[in-house]
C-alpha positions in Angstrom: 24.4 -29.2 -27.1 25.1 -28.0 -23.7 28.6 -28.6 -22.3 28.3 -32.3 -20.9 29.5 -31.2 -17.0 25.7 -29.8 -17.1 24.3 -33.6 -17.1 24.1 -36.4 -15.5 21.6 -39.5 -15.7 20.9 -41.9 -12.8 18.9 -45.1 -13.4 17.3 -47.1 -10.7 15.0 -49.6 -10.1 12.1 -47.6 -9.2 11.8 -43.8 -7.7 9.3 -43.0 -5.0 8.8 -39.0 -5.6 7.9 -38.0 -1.8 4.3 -36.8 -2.9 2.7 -39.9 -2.4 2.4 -41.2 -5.8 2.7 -44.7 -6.4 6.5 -46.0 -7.5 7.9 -45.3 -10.6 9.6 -48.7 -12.2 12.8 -48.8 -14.0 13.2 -44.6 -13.7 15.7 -42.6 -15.3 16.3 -39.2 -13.8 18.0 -36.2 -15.9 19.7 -33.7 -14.3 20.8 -30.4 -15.8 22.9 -27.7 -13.9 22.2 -29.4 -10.4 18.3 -29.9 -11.1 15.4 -32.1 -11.9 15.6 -32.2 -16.3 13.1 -34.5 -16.6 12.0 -38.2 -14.9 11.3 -41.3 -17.2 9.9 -44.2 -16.7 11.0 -46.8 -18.4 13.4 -46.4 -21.8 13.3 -42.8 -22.0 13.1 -41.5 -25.8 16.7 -40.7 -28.0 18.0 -37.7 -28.1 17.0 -36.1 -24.8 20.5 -35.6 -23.3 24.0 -35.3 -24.8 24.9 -38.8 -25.7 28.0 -39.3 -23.8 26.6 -37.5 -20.4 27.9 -39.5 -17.4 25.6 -41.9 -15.7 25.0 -42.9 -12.2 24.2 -46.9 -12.2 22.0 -47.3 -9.6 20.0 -50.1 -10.5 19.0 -52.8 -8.0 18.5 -49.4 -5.8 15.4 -46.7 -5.0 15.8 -43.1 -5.5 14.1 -40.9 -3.3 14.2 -37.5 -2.5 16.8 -36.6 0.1 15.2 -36.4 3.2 14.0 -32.9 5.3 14.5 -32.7 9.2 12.4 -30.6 10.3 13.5 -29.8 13.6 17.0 -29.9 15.0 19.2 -27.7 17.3 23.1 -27.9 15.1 24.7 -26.2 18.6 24.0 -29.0 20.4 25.3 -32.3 20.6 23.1 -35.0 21.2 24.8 -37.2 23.5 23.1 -36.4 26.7 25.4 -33.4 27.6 23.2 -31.4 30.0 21.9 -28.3 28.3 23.1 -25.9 30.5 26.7 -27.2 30.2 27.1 -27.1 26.3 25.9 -23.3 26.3 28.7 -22.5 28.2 31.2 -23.4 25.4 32.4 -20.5 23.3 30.4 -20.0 20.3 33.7 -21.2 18.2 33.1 -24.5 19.6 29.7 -25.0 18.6 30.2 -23.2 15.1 32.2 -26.2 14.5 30.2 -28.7 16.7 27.4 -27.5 14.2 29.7 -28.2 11.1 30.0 -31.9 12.6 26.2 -32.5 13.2 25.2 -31.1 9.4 27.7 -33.7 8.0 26.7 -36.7 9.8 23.0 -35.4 8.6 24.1 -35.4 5.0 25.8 -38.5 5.1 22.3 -40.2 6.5 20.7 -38.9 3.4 19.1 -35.7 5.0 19.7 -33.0 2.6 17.8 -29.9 3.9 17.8 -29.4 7.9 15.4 -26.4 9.4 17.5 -25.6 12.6 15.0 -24.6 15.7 17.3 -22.5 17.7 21.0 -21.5 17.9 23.6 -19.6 19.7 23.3 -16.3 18.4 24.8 -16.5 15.0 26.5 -19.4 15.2 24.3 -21.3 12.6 24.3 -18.5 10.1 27.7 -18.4 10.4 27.6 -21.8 9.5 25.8 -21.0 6.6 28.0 -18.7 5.2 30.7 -21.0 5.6 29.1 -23.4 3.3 28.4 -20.9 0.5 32.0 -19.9 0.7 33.0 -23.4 0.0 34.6 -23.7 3.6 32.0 -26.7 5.3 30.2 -29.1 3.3 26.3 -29.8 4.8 22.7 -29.9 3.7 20.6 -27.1 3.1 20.4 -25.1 6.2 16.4 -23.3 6.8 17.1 -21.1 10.1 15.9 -19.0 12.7 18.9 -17.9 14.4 18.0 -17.6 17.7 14.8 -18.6 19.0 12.5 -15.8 20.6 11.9 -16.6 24.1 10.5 -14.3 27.2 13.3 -13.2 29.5 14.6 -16.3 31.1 12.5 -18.8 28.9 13.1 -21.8 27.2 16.3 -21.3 25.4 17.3 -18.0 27.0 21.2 -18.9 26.8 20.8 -18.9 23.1 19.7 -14.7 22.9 16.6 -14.1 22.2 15.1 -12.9 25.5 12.4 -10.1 24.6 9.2 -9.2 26.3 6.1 -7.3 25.6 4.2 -6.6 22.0 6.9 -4.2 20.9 10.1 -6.4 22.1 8.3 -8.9 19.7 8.7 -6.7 17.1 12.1 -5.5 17.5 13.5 -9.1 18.0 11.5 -10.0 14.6 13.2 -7.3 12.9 16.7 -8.0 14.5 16.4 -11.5 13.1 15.4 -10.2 9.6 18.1 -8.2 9.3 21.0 -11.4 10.2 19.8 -13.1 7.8 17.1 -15.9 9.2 14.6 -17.7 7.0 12.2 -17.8 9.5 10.8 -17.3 12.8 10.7 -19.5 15.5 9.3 -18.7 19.2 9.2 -20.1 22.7 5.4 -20.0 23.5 5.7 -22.7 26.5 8.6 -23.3 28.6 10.7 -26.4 28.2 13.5 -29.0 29.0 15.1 -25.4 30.3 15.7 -25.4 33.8 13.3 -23.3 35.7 10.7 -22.7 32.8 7.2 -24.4 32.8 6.3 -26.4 29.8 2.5 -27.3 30.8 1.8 -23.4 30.6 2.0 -20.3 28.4 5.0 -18.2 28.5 3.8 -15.5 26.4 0.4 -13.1 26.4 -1.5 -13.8 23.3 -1.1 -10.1 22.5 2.5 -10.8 22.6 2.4 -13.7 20.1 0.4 -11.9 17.5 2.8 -8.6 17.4 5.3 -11.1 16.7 3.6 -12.8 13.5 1.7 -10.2 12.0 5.3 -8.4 12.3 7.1 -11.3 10.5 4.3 -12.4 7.9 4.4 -8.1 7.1 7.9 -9.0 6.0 7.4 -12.4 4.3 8.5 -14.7 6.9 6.9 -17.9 7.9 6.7 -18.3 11.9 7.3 -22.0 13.6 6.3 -21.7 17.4 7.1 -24.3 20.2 3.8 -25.2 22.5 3.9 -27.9 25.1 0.3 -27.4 26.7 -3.3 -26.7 25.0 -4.0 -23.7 26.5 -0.7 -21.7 24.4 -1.7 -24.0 20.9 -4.8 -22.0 21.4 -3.0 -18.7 21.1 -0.5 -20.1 18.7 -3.2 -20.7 16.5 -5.2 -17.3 17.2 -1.9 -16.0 16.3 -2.1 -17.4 13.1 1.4 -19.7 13.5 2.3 -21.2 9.9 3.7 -24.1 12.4 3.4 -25.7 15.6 6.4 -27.5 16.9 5.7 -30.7 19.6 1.7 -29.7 20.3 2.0 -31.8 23.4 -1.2 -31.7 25.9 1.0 -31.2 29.7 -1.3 -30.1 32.1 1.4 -30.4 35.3 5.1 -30.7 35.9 5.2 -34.3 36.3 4.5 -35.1 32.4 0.7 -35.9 32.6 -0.7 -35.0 29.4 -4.6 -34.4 28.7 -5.8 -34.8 25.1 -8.3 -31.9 24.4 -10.5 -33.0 21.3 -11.3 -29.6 20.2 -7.6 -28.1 19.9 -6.9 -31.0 17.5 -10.0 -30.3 15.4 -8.6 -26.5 15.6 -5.2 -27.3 14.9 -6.7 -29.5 11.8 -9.1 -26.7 10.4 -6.3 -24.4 10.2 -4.0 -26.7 8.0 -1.4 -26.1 10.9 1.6 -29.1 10.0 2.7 -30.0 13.3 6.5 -30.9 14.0 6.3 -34.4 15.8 9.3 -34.9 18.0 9.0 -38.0 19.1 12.3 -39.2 18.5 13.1 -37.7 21.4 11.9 -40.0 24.1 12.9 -42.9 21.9 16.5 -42.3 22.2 16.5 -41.1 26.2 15.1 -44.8 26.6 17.7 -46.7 24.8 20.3 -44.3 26.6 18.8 -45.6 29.9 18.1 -48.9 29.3 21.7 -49.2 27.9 23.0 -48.0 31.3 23.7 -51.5 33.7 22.5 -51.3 37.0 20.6 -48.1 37.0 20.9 -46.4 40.3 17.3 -45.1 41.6 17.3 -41.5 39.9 17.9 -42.8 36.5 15.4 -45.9 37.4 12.7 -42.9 38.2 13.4 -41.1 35.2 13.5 -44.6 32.8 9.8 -45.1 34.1 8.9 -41.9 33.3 10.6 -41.3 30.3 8.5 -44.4 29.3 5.0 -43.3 30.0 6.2 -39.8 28.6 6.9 -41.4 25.5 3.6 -43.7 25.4 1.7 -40.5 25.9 3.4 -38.8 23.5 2.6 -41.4 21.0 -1.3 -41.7 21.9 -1.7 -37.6 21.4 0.3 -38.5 17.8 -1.9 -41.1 17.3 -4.9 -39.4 17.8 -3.7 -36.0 16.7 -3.7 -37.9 13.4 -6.7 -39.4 13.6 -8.3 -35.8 13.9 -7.0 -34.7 10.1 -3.8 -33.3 11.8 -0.7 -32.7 9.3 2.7 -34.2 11.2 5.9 -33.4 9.7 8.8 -35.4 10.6 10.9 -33.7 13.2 13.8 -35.6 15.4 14.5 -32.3 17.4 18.3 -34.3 16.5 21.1 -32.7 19.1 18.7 -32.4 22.5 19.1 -34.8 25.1 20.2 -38.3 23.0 18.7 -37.5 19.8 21.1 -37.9 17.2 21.7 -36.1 13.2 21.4 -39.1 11.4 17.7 -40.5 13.7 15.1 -39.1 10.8 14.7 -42.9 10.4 13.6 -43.8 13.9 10.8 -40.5 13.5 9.6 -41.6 10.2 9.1 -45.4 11.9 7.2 -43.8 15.1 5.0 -41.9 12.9 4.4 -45.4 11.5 3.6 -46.9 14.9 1.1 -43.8 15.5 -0.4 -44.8 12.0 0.5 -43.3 9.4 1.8 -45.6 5.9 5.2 -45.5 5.4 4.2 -43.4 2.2 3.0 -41.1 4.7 6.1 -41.3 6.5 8.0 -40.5 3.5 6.1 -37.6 2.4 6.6 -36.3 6.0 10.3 -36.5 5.8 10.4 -34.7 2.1 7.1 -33.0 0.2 5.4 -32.3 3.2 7.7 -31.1 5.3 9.4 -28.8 2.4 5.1 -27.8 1.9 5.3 -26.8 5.3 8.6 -24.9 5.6 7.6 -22.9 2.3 10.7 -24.4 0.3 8.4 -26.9 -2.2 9.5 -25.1 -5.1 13.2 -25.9 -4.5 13.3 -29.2 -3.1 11.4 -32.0 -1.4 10.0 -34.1 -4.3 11.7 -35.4 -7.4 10.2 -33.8 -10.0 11.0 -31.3 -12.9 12.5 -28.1 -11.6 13.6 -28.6 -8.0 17.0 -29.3 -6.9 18.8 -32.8 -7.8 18.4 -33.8 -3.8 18.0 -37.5 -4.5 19.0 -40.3 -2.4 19.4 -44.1 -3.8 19.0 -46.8 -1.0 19.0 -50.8 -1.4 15.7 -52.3 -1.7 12.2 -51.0 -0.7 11.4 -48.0 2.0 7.6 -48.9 1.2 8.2 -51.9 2.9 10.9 -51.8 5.1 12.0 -48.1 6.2 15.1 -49.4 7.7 16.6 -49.5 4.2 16.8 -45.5 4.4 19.6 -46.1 7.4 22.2 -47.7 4.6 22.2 -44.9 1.9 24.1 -45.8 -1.0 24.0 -42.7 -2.3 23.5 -39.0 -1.5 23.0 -36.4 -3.8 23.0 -32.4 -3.1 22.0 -29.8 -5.7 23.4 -32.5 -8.6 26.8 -33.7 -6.1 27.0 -36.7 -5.3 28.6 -36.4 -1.5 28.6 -40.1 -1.1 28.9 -43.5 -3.0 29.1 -46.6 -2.3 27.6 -49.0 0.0 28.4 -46.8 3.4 28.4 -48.4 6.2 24.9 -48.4 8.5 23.5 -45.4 10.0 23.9 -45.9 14.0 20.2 -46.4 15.2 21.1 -46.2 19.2 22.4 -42.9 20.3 26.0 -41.8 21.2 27.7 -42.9 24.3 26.4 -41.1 27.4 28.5 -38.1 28.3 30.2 -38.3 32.3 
């Protein structure tokens, strides 16, 4: 037999595998050298592990894959600091201000995040602190910096580059620190002085840069806010579209355009959702007593925002759309450990909480090009299994109390825990 630190069994009550498949009752899980051995369910037949391996007793609990962000920003902090005034700290500061975010994710039972935009290196660097055993987080899928035109959404981060052959050299500058894979600015954003409800780039530009990093083997995720740039990220041939709002003017009106959905559907584009984000700027304001007018204008539009937001979901769904669940955790209020709160609005715009589920694990590792490490529990992939109390299938607030969270075979925390926070962080002066 193998030597017995290569095993470990959990038992459960039942596992839900993140595909979709119905439950699995009374499940025992087998883990050799940090993955997936094999899945029972039931009593398992003798013989198929050494008979003194240790065993995790989680029965009365529901194992689960850990769960997949797909869209967070580890520089930044999530408790309403103003954009412009976090970029200012030294990239020291947010190396470890990332450090902080990854654990709280981990300890919420999110096992992989897929950063959307650093400081120049700081998240690699973060990265490489965790393989040299110096920070303990999930899995890390980054871009490094985003690619932005000069003085576009995200500029402080460093990647401000313009024209079809700027693409390219940026794509290959990325490549060669180290990134997983590419993300781009093709609208402007919550950036001061950019234009979200129009295209920042020239469709020529956008194509140079994917046909550049696809050449290479590298999957491209690109921000679009308004219709008319989904269009080109789509003629582009984008594996990913992150937000695919509809703003048509600076006040937040949005249009829904029929055809861009059908589009975005035909393509088998997975869009990130993001609507998290507007969930946690209202419970921020409406936490605040005695609002004075500004923050009253912005609470009431902050509110229609996020109704909007929720109908183009809705009906971006409804068109054969593939959402993957994405917080967009660190800007404005949105918090590391708020998967929970995404997962439940995709619920609200429709979608079965096994839908849910499979948006915060198989689907969102399908979309991200990492299904053959992790994302399901199944043979093969990584042990990144979660255990909560009760049933997600019919209440997903269970997946805020993790009893236990389980990276690559490590068990990082036991126990009851105490709750994940649902409201955000207090407001920063």
């Amino acid at each position: 037999m193998p030597p017995l630190s290569r095993w470990q069994i959990i038992r459960a009550a039942r596992l839900i595998d993140g595909t979709g498949a119905p439950p699995v009752s009374d499940p025992t899980v087998v883990i050799r050298d940090g993955r997936i051995h094999q899945v029972f369910a039931g009593v398992p037949p003798a013989g198929q592990w050494p008979p003194d391996a240790p065993v995790l007793d989680q029965r009365g609990h529901t194992l689960l894959p850990g769960l997949i962000d797909a869209h967070v920003h580890l520089v930044l902090p999530g408790d309403g600091t103003p954009f412009e005034t976090t970029v200012q700290e030294p990239d020291g500061v947010l190396a470890l201000l990332a450090a902080e975010n990854a654990r709280r994710a981990l300890h919420a039972g999110i096992t992989t995040l897929r950063d959307c935009g650093g400081m120049r290196e700081t998240t690699l660097d973060l990265r490489r602190a965790q393989r040299l055993g110096y920070a303990v987080g999930p899995r890390l899928h980054l871009c490094g910096r985003p690619i932005t035109i000069t003085g576009g959404h995200c500029w402080y981060f460093g990647g401000e580059t313009d024209g079809p052959e700027g693409m390219r050299a940026m794509v290959r500058r990325l490549l060669k620190s180290g990134v997983d894979y590419i993300k781009i600015m093709a609208t402007g954003g919550g950036t001061v002085g950019t234009m979200s409800w129009r295209p920042s780039y020239r469709a020529e530009e956008l194509q140079a840069a994917v046909l550049e990093a696809h050449r290479f083997g590298r999957r491209v995720g690109i921000h679009s806010l308004c219709a008319e740039a989904t269009r080109q990220v789509l003629a582009a041939g984008a594996d990913q579209i992150e937000h695919a709002h509809f703003l048509v003017d600076p006040s937040g009106r949005q249009v829904f355009e029929p055809e861009v959905a059908d589009a975005i559907a035909r393509a088998r584009t997975p869009v990130t959702t993001t609507l998290a984000v507007g969930h946690y700027v209202l419970r921020a304001l409406e936490a605040r007593a005695d609002l004075p007018p500004e923050d009253q204008a912005a609470l009431d539009r902050w509110r229609r925002m996020l109704a909007s937001n929720m109908e183009q979901a809705r009906r971006m769904r409804s068109a054969g759309v593939r959402l993957i669940a994405g917080t967009d955790a660190g800007w404005r209020f949105t918090p590391f450990d708020g998967l929970v709160a995404e997962m439940a609005l995709l619920c609200e715009a429709g979608a079965t909480t096994q839908e849910a589920i499979a948006a915060a694990t198989s689907q969102a590792a399908a979309a991200m090009g990492i299904e053959s490490e992790t994302g399901a529990l199944r043979e093969g992939l990584a042990a990144d299994i979660i255990a909560v109390s009760g049933d997600p299938l019919t209440d997903l607030d269970v997946l805020r109390r993790p009893a236990m969270v389980m990276l690559r075979g490590t068990a990082v925390e036991r126990g009851a825990g105490a709750p994940v926070p649902e409201g955000p962080r207090p407001i920063a002066a």
